[in-house]
ZAMARGU-4260 file (C-alpha; in steps of 0.2 Angstrom, whole numbers, plus 5000, padded with zeros to 4 digits):
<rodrens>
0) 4871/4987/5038 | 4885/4996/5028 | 4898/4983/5026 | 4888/4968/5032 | 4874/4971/5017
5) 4889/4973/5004 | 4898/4957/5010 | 4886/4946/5004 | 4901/4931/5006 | 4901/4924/5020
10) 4916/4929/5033 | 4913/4929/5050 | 4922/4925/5068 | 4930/4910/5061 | 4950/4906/5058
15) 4960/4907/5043 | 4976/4900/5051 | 4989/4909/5044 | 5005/4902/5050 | 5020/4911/5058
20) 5018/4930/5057 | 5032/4929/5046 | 5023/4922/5031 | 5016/4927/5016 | 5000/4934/5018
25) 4986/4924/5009 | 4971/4931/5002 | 4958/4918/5008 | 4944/4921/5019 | 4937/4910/5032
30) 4920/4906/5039 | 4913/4895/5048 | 4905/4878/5045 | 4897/4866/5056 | 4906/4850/5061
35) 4896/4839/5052 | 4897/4850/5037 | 4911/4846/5023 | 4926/4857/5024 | 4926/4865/5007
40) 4939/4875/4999 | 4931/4886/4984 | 4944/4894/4974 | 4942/4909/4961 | 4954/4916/4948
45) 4963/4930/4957 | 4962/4949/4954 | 4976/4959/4942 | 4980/4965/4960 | 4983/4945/4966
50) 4992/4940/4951 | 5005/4952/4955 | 5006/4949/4972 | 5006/4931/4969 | 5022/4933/4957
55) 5032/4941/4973 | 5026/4927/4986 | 5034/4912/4990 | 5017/4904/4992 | 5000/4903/4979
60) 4991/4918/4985 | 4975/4909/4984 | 4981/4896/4999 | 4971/4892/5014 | 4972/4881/5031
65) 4954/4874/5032 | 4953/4867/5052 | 4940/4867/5066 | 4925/4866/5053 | 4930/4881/5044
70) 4926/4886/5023 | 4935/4895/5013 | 4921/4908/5001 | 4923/4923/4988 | 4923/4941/4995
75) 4919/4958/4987 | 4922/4973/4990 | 4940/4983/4988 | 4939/4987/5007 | 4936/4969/5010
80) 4949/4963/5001 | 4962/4975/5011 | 4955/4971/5026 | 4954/4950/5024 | 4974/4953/5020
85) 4976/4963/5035 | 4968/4949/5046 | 4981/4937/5038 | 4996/4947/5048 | 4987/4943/5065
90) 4997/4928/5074 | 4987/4914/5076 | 4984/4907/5093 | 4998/4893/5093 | 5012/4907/5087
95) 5008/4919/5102 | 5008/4905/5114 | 5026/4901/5106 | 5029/4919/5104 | 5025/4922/5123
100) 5038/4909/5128 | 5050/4921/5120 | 5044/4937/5123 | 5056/4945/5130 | 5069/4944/5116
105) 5056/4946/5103 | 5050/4962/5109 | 5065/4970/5110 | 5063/4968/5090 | 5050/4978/5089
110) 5057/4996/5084 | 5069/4990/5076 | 5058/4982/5065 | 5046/4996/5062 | 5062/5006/5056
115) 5065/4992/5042 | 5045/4993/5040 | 5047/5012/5038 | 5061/5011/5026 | 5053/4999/5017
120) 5037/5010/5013 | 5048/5025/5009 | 5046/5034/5026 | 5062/5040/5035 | 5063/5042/5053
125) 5066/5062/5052 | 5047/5061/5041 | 5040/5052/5055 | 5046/5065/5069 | 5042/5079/5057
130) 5023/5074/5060 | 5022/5084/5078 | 5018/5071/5089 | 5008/5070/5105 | 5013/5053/5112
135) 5001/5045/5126 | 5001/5028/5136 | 4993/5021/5149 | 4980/5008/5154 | 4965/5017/5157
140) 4959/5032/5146 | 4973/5035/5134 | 4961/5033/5120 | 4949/5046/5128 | 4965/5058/5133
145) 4968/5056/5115 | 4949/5062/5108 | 4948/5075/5120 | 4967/5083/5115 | 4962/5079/5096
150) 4946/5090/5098 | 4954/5104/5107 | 4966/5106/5094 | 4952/5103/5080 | 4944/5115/5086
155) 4957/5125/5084 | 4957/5126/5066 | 4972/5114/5066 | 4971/5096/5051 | 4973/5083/5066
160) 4977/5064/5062 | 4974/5050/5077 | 4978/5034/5078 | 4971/5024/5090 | 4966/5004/5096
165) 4956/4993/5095 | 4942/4997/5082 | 4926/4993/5087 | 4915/4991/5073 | 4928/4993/5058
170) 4948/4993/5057 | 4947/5010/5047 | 4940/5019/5063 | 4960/5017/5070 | 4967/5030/5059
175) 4957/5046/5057 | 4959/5063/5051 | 4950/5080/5058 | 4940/5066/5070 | 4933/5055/5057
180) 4938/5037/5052 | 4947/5040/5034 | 4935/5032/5023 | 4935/5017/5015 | 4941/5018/4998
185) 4958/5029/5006 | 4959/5014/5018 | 4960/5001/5004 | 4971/5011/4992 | 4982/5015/5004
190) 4982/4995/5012 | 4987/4991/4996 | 5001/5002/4993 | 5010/5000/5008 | 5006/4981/5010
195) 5013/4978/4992 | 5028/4989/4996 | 5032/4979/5009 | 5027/4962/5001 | 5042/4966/4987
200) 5055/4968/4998 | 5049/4954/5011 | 5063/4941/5002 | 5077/4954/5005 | 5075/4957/5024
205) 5073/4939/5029 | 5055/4934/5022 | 5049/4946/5037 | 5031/4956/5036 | 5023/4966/5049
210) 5011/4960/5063 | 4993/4967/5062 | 4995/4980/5074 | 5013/4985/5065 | 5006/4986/5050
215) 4992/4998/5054 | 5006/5010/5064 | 5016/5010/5047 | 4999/5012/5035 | 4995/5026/5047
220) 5012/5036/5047 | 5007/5034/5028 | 4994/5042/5029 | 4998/5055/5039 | 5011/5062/5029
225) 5000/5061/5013 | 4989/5073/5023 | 5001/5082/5029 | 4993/5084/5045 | 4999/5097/5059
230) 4999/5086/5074 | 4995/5069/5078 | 4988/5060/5094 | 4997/5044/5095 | 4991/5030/5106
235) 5001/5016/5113 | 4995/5001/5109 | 5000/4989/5123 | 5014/4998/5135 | 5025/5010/5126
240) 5044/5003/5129 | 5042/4991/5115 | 5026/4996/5109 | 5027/4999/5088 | 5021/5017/5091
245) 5036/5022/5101 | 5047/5022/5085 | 5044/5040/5085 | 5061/5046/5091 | 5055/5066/5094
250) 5037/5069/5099 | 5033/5085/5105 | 5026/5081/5121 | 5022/5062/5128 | 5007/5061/5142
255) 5003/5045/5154 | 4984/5042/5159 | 4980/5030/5173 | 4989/5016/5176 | 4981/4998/5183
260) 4983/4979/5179 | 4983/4972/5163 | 4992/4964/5149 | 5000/4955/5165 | 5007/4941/5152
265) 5015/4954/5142 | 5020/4968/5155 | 5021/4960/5172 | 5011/4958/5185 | 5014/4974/5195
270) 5010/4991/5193 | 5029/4996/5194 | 5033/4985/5181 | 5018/4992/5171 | 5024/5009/5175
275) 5041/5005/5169 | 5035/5001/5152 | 5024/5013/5150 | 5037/5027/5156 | 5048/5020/5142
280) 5038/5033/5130 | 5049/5046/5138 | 5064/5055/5127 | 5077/5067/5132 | 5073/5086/5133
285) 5054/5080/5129 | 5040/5085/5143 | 5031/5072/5150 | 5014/5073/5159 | 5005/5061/5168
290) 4988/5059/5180 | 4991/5055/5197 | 4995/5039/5201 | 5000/5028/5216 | 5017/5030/5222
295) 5024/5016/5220 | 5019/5018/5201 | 5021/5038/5203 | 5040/5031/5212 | 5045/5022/5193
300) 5038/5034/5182 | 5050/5046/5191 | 5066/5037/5190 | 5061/5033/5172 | 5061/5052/5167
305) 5078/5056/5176 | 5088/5040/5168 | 5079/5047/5151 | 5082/5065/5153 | 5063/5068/5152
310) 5056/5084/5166 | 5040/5076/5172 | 5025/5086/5178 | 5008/5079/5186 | 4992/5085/5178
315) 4977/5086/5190 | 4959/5084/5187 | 4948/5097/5180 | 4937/5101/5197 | 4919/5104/5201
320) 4925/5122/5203 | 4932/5124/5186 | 4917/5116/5175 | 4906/5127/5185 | 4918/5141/5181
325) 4918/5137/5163 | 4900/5132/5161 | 4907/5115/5154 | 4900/5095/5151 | 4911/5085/5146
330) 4907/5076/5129 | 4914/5057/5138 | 4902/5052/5151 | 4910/5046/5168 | 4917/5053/5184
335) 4936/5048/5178 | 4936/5060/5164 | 4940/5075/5173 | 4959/5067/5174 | 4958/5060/5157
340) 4952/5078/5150 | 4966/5089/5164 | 4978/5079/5156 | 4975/5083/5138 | 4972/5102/5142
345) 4991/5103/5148 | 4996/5093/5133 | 4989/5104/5122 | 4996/5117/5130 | 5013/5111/5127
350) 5008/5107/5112 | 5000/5124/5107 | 5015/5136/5116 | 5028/5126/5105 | 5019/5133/5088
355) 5017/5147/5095 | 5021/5154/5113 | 5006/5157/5123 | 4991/5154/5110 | 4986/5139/5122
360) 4982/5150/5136 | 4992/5151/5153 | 5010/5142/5149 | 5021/5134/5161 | 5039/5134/5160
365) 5040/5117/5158 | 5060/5118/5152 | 5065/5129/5168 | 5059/5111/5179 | 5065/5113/5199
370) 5076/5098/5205 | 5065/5085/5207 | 5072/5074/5222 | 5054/5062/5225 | 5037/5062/5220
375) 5031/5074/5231 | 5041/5088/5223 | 5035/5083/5207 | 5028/5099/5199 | 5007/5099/5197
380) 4998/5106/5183 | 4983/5115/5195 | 4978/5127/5185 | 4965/5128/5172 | 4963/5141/5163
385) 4954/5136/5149 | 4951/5144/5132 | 4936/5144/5121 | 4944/5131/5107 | 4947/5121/5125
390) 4929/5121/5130 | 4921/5119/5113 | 4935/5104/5110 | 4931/5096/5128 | 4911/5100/5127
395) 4909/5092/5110 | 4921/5075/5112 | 4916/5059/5106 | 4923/5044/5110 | 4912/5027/5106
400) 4909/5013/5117 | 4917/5022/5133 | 4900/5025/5144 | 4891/5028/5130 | 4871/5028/5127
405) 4860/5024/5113 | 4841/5026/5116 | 4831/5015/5104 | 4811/5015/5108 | 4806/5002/5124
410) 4826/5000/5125 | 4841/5008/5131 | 4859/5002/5128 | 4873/5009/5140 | 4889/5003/5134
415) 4906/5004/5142 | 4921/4991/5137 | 4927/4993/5154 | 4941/4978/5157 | 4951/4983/5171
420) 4944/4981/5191 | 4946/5002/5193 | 4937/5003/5175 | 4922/4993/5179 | 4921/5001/5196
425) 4917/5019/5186 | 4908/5010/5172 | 4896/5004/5188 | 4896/5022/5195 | 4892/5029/5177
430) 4875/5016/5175 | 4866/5015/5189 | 4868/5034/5190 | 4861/5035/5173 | 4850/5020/5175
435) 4841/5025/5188 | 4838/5042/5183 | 4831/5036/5166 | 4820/5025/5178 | 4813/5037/5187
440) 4809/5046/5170 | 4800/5033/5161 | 4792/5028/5177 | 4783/5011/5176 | 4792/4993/5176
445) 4811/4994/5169 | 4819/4977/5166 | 4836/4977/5169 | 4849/4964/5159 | 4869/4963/5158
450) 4877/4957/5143 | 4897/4953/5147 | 4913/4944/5141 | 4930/4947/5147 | 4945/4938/5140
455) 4964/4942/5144 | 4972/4934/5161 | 4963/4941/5175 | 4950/4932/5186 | 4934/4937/5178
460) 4928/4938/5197 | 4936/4953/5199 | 4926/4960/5187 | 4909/4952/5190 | 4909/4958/5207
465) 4904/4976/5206 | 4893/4972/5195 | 4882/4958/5207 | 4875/4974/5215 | 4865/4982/5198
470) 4849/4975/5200 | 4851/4965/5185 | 4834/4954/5181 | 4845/4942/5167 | 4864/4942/5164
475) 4868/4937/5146 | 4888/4929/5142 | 4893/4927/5125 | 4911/4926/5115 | 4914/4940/5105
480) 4907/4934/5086 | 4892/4944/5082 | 4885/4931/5075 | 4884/4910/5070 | 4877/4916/5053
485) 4892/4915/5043 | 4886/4928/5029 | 4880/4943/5044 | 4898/4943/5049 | 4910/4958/5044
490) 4932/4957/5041 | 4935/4970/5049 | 4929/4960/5067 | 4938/4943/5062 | 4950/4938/5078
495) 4964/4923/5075 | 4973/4927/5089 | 4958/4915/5099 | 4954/4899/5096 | 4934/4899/5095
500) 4933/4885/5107 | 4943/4894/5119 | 4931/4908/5117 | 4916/4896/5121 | 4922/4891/5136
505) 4928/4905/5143 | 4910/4913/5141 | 4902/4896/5148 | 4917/4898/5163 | 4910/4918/5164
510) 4893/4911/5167 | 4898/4898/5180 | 4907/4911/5190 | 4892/4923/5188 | 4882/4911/5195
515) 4894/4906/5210 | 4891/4928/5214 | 4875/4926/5211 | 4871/4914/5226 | 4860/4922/5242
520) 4874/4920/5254 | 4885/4930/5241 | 4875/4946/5238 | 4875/4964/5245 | 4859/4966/5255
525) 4856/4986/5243 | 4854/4973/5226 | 4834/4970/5228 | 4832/4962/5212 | 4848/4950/5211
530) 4838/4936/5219 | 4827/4934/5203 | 4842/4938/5191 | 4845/4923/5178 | 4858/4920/5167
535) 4860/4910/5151 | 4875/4907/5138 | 4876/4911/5121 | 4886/4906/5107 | 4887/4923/5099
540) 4882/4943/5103 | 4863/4944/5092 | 4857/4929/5101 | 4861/4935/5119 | 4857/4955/5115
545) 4841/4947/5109 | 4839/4935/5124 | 4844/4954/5135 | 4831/4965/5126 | 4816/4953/5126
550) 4816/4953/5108 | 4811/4972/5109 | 4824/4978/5095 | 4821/4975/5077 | 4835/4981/5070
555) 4846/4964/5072 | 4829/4954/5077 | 4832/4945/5058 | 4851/4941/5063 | 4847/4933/5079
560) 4832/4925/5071 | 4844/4914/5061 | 4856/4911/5075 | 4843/4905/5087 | 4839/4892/5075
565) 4858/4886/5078 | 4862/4878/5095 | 4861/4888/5111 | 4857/4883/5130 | 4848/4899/5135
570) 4833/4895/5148 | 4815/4899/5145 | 4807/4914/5155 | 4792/4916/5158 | 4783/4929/5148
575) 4789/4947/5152 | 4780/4964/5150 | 4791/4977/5156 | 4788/4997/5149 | 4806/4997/5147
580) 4822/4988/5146 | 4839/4993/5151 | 4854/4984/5145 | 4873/4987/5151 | 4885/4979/5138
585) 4902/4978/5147 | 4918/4969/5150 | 4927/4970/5133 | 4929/4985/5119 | 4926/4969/5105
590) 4909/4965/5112 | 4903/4984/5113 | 4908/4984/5095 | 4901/4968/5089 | 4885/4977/5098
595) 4886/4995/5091 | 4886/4984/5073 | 4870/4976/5076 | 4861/4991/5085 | 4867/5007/5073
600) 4869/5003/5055 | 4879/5013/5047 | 4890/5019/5061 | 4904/5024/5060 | 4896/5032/5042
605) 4888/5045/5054 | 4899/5050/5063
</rodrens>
C-alpha cells in the first residue's frame, strides 16, 4: 500500500500529546507500545528543514510526551514529515475538554484568527474572495453537493479547486484540484511553506499557531491561488457561523444541504440551533439556496437570510420524471441524492449565469426575490432543466465511502459513513436494496456481516436500530486504528483528539448495546437471520474486517495476521462455507477510510 509500504517507521493510531494548541509544533512521531514494553524515546539529528525551524521555536523540535505506552521512532518520507507536523496542531483530548468549557468565547476567535493566519501566509482577504466561491453547509450531504457541483462545472471546462472533510484514507484527498487529490510532493512543499510562514511569525502574534482543521483551510486558500483556479467548492467544516471556512467575506453563491443532529456539544442540541449556525454562511446581497427542511429549521434559516440581507430560495429534488427525462444515474448511490444533486444544479446555475448570463441553462432572477413574509412563500427551484455538462457532471460523480461498493472475488464491501439517525436510515435503504439484489444474482449462501463504530455524543442506539433488521449473520465493533501493528499504520489517519482507551471502550459499550437490540424480544419479526447473528470486539479494523469476511480477503490477510497475534476477545465459530460474503462497514467516515486502506491499495493513486 502506497504510503503504508514507504513508511517503514512505525506510526500508527497512537498519541503524541502535543500540548495546548498554541504550542510549537514538534516533529516527533508516536506509536504504540505495549504496556509491559519500555517507553523509549529514539532521537535523530534533525533535517536542514528541522534545524531551521528549531531556530524559530521556543521549544527543541525534536521533543516528545511519551504517555499511555507510546514510542517515539524515525519517519521518511517528505509527505510524512508534513503530515506528522500537521497531526501536532490537533488538540489533544484534555485541551478540547477545557476548550469545550469555553467554547463559546473561543469560537468567536475563530475568523478573526484565520484573518491573522491569512495575513501571515501572505494572503489578503480581497485574494481569498477573488477565488469565486461556492459556499455549502449542512449536516448531511454537503460533501456530496460539493462533488456533484465540482463535476458539473468540470465538465464544463472550468480548473475547479475543492476543499472538503474529513479525508478518509490520506489528509491530501481534502484539497483537490479538477477532482483529484493534489498530489503528494505539492502537498508537502506547500505544508511546509505555509507552516514555516506561520512558524516565524508565531512569537509576534502571541505564540499562536493554527488548529488542524485551520491550518488545512489556509494551506488550501494557498493552494488555490497558486493555481489560479476559476471556482471553488468550499465546505464547512463543523457549522458555518464560526466555522474557519467562513472567512470568506464574498462568495458567489452559499447553499444549505440537510440538516439533522450532530456536533450537539459544539452546536446545540436542536435543529433551530443548528440551523442558526449553519445559516450564519449567509452574506448581504449573496443568494442562498437550501433543500427543504423542517420548518422549524426552514423557520431559522429564514430569519437568518433577512437579519443578513441574504434572498433565500429552496432547491427541490431532481424527480423520477426528470432522470427519466434526461436519461440520468446519478454517479452517488442512495435515494437522498436527488436533493443533494437539485441543490447543486441551481448553485451552478448561479454560479454559471454570474460568468456569464445564461450559459448554465434556464436562469432565475434570483436579485428580483418577492417579499418573502414565512416559509411557505419562500421561492422553489422546481425546474430542471438540465444541460449536457449538467448530466455528464451529475452521471459521472464520485464521492468515496458515501454508499459506495467494492466487489472483490467471494466478497463484497458496501461502505457508507452514515453517523446521523436520518443517514443510517438511507444508508439501510441503499444495502439491503443492493444486497439483496447482489444475492439473487450470485444465488447460493450469502453471509451477511456488519462492521461498525460510532463516536461523537449520541446514543449509539439510535443508530444500531435500523440496522438490527439486516439479516446480519456476525456484527463486528472496532475503534477506528487500522491496525495494533505499529509499522502498518499511516500519518495521515493519526487521531489525538481521542484518548485510545476511550476508543476501546466506546467500541466494547457499541457491542454491549448491539447485543441488548439483538435480544428475541427486541427484534423486528421480517429480520430472519438476526436470531443467529453474533458479535465480537476487536481492538483494531484488519482484525474485525477479517473476523467479517471469513478470512476470504487476501489483500490485508498479512496485517490482520499479525494483529491477531496481539489480544482480542472475538468468539470462535463454527466453520463457515458461504458462496459469498457481504460486508456493510458503517457508522463513521474514519472507519470506511481505515477500510478502503486495507481493501484498495493505492487509492486515492487511482482515482
Amino acid at each position: 500500500m502506497a504510503a503504508r509500504g514507504c513508511f517503514h517507521s512505525a506510526l500508527a493510531y497512537g498519541r503524541q500529546l502535543a500540548g495546548s494548541s498554541t504550542d510549537c509544533v514538534r516533529h516527533s512521531v508516536v506509536v504504540p507500545t505495549t504496556n509491559t514494553q519500555n517507553r523509549l524515546l529514539l532521537k535523530r539529528s534533525l533535517s536542514p528543514r528541522e534545524s531551521s525551524i528549531r531556530g524559530m521555536a521556543s521549544g527543541p523540535v525534536a521533543d516528545a510526551r511519551i504517555a499511555n505506552g507510546l514510542t517515539v521512532l524515525q519517519r521518511t518520507s517528505k509527505y510524512e514529515e508534513a503530515i506528522v507536523a500537521l497531526n501536532s496542531l490537533q488538540s489533544n483530548a484534555e485541551t478540547i475538554r477545557k476548550s469545550l468549557a469555553n467554547r463559546n468565547e473561543a469560537r468567536k476567535q475563530n475568523i478573526p484568527q484565520m484573518i491573522n493566519f491569512l495575513h501571515r501566509v501572505g494572503l489578503s482577504l480581497d485574494a481569498v474572495d477573488n477565488l469565486s466561491v461556492i459556499h455549502i453547509t449542512g449536516t448531511k450531504g454537503k460533501g456530496s453537493t460539493c462533488a456533484f457541483a465540482e463535476s458539473i462545472l468540470r465538465h464544463y471546462g472550468y480548473k475547479t479547486g475543492f476543499f472538503s472533510s474529513p479525508h478518509l484514507i490520506e489528509a491530501r484527498e481534502r484539497i483537490r484540484i479538477n477532482g483529484s487529490p493534489v498530489d503528494r510532493d505539492t502537498f508537502s512543499s506547500c505544508f511546509w511553506e505555509v507552516y514555516e510562514k506561520l512558524l516565524k511569525t508565531k512569537e509576534q502574534n502571541e505564540g499562536i499557531m493554527p488548529h488542524y482543521f485551520s491550518f488545512l483551510t489556509t494551506m488550501a486558500f494557498h493552494i488555490f491561488v497558486l493555481e489560479k483556479v476559476d471556482v471553488v467548492l468550499l465546505e464547512v467544516g463543523i457549522g458555518g457561523q464560526y466555522d474557519s471556512t467562513n472567512v470568506v467575506r464574498r462568495p458567489v453563491v452559499c447553499g444549505i444541504s440537510s440538516l439533522d443532529l450532530d456536533h450537539t456539544n459544539l452546536l446545540g442540541s436542536t435543529l433551530e440551533e443548528i440551523a442558526w449556525h449553519k445559516a450564519g454562511i449567509f452574506k448581504a446581497g449573496i443568494t442562498g439556496i437550501t433543500v427543504p427542511q423542517t420548518d422549524l429549521a426552514l423557520d431559522v434559516i429564514l430569519k437568518r437570510s433577512q437579519e443578513i440581507g441574504c434572498p433565500l430560495y429552496v432547491a427541490e429534488p431532481l424527480t423520477a420524471e426528470d432522470l427519466m427525462a434526461y436519461k440520468l444515474t446519478l454517479g452517488i448511490a442512495g435515494d437522498r441524492q436527488v436533493y443533494n444533486a437539485g441543490l447543486a444544479v441551481h448553485l451552478c446555475q448561479v454560479w454559471l449565469n454570474s460568468r456569464n448570463p445564461g450559459l448554465g441553462g434556464q436562469i432565475y432572477h434570483l436579485k428580483n426575490q418577492p417579499q418573502v413574509t414565512s416559509i411557505s412563500s419562500i421561492p422553489r427551484l422546481n425546474k430542471h432543466q438540465l444541460t449536457r455538462e449538467m448530466i455528464t457532471g451529475l452521471s459521472q460523480c464520485s464521492w468515496p465511502g458515501r454508499n459506495q461498493t467494492v466487489r472483490k472475488p467471494g466478497v463484497t464491501y458496501y461502505l457508507d459513513g452514515a453517523h446521523t439517525t436520518d443517514s443510517m436510515q438511507q444508508c439501510v435503504r441503499w444495502f439491503l436494496q443492493a444486497a439483496d439484489t447482489e444475492k439473487e444474482v450470485v444465488g447460493g449462501k450469502v453471509y451477511r456481516s456488519l462492521v461498525f463504530n460510532m463516536t461523537g455524543d449520541r446514543p449509539v442506539s439510535t443508530l444500531l436500530e435500523y440496522l438490527k433488521g439486516c439479516g446480519f449473520n456476525s456484527a463486528a465493533f472496532c475503534p477506528n486504528i487500522l491496525s495494533t501493528t505499529a509499522s502498518e499504520n499511516i500519518p495521515d489517519q493519526m487521531n489525538l483528539t481521542v484518548e485510545q482507551n476511550t476508543m476501546l471502550k466506546t467500541s466494547a459499550r457499541n457491542r454491549m448495546t448491539w447485543d441488548d437490540l439483538m435480544r428475541p424480544d427486541s427484534l423486528p419479526s421480517a429480520a430472519s437471520n438476526a436470531a443467529q447473528c453474533i458479535s465480537a470486539n476487536f481492538p483494531c479494523i484488519s482484525t474485525a474486517l477479517k473476523w467479517a469476511t471469513l478470512n476470504r480477503d487476501m489483500s490485508f490477510s498479512s496485517i490482520a495476521a499479525a494483529d491477531s497475534r496481539n489480544k482480542d476477545d472475538s468468539k470462535l465459530r463454527a466453520d463457515e462455507s458461504p458462496d459469498h460474503v457481504q460486508v456493510l462497514v458503517t457508522g463513521s467516515l474514519h472507519l470506511v477510510g481505515g477500510v478502503l486502506e486495507l481493501i484498495y491499495p493505492n487509492f486515492n493513486d487511482a482515482q
